[in-house]
N, C-alpha and C positions, 0 to 999 in steps of 0.2 A: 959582946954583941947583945943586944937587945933584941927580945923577940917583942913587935907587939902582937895583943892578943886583937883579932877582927871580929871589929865590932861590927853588932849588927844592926841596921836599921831598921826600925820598926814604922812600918808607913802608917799612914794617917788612915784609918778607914774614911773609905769614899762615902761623901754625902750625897745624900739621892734626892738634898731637901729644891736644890736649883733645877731639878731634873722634873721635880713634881710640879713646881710652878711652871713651867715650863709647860708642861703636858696640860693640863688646866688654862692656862690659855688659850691652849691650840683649841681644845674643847669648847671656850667658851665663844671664841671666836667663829669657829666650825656651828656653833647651836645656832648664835646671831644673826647668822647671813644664808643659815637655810633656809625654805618657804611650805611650809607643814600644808599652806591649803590648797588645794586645783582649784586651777581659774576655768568658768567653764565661758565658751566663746557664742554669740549670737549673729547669726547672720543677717545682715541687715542689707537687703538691695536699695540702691538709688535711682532706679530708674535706668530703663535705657536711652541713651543721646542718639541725635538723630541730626541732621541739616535744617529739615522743616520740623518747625513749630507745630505742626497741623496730626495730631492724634486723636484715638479716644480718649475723653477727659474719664479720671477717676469716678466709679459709683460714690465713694466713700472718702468724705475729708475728715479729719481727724486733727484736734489740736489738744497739746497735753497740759499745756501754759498754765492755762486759767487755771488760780486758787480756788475759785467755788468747782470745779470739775473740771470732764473733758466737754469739751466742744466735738459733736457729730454732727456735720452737715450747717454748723452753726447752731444747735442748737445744745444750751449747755446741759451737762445730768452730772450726777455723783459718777462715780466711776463705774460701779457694779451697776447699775443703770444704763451705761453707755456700752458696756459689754454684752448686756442684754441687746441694747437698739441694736449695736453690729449683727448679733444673731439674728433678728429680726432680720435685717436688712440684709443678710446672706440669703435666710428664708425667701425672701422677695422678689432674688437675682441680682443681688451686688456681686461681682466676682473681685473686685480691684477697690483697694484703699490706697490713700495717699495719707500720711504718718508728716505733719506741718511742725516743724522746730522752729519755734518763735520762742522770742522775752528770757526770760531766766531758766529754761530746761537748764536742770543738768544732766549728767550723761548717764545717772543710775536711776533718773525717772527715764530719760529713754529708753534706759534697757528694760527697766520692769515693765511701762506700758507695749513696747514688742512683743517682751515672754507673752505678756498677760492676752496681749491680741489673738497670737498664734497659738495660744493653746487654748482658746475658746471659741475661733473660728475658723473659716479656711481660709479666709481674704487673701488676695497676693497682695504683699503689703509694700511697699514703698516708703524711704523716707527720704521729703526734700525741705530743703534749707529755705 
């Protein structure tokens, strides 16, 4: 009778190299689709709707369109200019602006000219279409 002798297996050590890409992926996909900055929000009123037509018209029209400036009241200035005239015209007893979206605004000159309104006067500001 033959005895055999029991052989032993010697396993393979385990690679960690599939394990590592793996984890690296997860990371880099995890970096890609977080969002590092806070969005900060502007509130913007439209007015309120009514049946009749028949209100007080705004003190203060505003339009941000024009390349040579903004337009107050129709008349055009630099910007830093027309933020003065507002102050003026708060000075004077404007309490209400109307914020005019015409031509190629885009939506980050609206926001800037908001910010830049409402932190230079107290206007109730309005914007219409």
């Amino acid at each position: 009778m033959r005895i055999d002798a029991i052989r032993v297996r010697k396993r393979k050590p385990l690679s960690l190299t599939s394990l590592i890409d793996v984890i690296f992926l997860l990371l880099l996909f995890f970096m890609l689709t977080s969002t590092f900055t806070r969005f900060a929000k502007v509130e913007i009123s439209g007015g309120s709707a009514s049946a009749s037509a028949g209100g007080k018209p705004p003190d203060v029209l505003i339009r941000v369109d024009d390349p040579a400036g903004w337009r107050i009241n129709g008349q055009t200035l630099a910007e830093d200019a027309a933020i003065l005239e507002l102050a003026r015209l708060q000075v004077a007893g404007a309490e209400t602006a109307v914020l005019l979206v015409r031509g190629e605004l885009t939506s980050q000159d609206l926001v800037s000219a908001v910010e830049r309104i409402r932190r230079n006067t107290q206007l109730n500001l309005s914007v219409a279409r």
